[in-house]
N, C-alpha and C positions, 0 to 999 in steps of 0.2 A: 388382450395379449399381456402377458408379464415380460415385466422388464427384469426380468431375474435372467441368469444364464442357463444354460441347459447344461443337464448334467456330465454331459460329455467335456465340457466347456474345461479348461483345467486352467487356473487364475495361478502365476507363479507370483512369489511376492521376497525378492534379494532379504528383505527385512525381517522378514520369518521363514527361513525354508524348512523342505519339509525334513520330522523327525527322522533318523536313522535308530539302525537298534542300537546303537551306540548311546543316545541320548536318550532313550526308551530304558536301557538299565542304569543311566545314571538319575532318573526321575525317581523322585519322592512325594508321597502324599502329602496334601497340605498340612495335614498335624504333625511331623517333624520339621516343619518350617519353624522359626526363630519366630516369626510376628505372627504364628498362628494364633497365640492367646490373648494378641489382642483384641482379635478380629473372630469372636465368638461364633461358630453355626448356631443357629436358633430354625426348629421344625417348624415353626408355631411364630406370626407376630407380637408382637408386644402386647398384653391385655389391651391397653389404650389405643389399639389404631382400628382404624375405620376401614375397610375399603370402599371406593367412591371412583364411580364412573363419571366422567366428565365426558360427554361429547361436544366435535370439535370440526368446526367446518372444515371442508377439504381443501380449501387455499391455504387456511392455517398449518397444516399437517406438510402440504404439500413444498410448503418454501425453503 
């Protein structure tokens, strides 16, 4: 069995409620954001990285 909810399941959360269209047309893409340029999209990792699978006992995972 998963411990995930079912989709019916509707999670409300006071800290994030949900958008309106109100805040649907005041929304901008992240490239007219102020700190977009510092924070580059990159398609592609950096020549120099690796990817590396590590497996990991499930008590570890699990705590």
């Amino acid at each position: 069995m998963s411990d995930r909810p079912e989709i019916d399941d509707v999670v409300f959360d006071d800290d994030n409620p949900e958008w309106t269209e109100a805040d649907f047309a005041r929304a901008r893409p992240v490239e007219e954001l102020p700190f977009a340029a510092a924070f580059p999209r990159s398609a592609t990792h950096a020549p120099n990285d690796t990817m590396v699978m590590v497996p990991l006992p499930r008590d570890v995972v699990d705590t």
